[in-house]
C-alpha positions as CSV (number, residue, x, y, z in Angstrom):
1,X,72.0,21.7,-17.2
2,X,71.1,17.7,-16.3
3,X,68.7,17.5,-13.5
4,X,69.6,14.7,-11.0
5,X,67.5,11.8,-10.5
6,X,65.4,11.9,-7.2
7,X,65.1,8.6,-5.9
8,X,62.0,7.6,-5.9
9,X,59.9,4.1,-3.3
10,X,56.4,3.0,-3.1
11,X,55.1,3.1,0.7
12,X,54.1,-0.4,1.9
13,X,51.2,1.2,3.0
14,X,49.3,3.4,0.9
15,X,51.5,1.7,-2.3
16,X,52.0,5.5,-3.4
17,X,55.5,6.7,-5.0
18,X,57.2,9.0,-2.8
19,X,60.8,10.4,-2.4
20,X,63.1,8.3,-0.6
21,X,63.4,10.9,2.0
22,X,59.8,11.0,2.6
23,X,59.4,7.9,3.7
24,X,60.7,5.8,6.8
25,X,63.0,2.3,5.6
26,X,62.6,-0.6,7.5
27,X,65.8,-3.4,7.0
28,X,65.8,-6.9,7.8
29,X,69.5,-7.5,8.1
30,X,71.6,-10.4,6.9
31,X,71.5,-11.8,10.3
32,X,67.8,-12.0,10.4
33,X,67.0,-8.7,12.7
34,X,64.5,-6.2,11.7
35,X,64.7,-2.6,12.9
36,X,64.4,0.9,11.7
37,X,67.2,2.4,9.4
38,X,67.3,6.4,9.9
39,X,70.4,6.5,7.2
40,X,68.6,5.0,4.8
41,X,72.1,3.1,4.2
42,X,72.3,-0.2,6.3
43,X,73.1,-3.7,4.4
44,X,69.6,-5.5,4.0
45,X,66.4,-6.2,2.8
46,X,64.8,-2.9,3.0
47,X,61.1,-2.0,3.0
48,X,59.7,1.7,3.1
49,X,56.5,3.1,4.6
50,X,55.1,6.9,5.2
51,X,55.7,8.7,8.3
52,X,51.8,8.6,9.1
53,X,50.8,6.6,11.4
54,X,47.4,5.1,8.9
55,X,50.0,3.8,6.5
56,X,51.9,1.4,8.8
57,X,48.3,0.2,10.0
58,X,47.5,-0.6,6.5
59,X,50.9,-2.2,5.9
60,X,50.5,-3.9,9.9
61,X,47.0,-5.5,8.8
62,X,48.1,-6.1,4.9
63,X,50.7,-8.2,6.4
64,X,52.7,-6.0,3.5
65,X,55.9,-5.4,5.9
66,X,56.3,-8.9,6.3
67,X,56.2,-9.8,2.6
68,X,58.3,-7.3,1.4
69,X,60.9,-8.0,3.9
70,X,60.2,-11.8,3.3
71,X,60.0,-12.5,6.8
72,X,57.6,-12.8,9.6
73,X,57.5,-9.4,11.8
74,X,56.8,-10.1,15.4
75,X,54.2,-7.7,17.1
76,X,57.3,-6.5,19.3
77,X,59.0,-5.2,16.5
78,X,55.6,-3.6,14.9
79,X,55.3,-1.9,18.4
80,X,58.5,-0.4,18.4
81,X,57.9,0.8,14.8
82,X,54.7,2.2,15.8
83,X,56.2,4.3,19.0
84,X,58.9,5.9,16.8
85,X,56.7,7.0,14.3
86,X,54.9,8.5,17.2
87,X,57.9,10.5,18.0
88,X,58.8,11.5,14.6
């Protein structure tokens, strides 16, 4: 029997290889607005990072977010990233 590929991302983070559904995407859509994507599915630029609250520290001082989505990422935005992780 095949096995079926599990996708697999690297966390902007901790740069580690993870399951897709490990990790939380971040999308940067077409019209320019960034925000959380819980489907994993939205049209965008998307960006991944663990569900730990270290990793989108690293990625918030890395400025990591902001090159992988190729856009700058207003603190507003980081802080409403940072309050959902907290209630994941």
């Amino acid at each position: 029997m095949v096995q079926k590929k599990v996708p697999q991302r690297m966390c902007v983070g901790c740069q580690e290889m993870k399951t897709k559904k490990e990790l939380l995407r971040i999308v940067r859509s077409p019209e320019g607005e960034i925000f959380i994507d819980p489907t994993g599915k939205k049209a965008g630029r998307g960006a991944y990072v663990c569900k730990a609250m270290a990793c989108m520290e690293s990625a918030y001082k890395g400025k990591r977010l902001e090159k992988a989505l190729k856009q700058s990422v207003s603190p507003e935005v980081y802080a409403q990233i940072q309050s959902q992780l907290e209630s994941l």
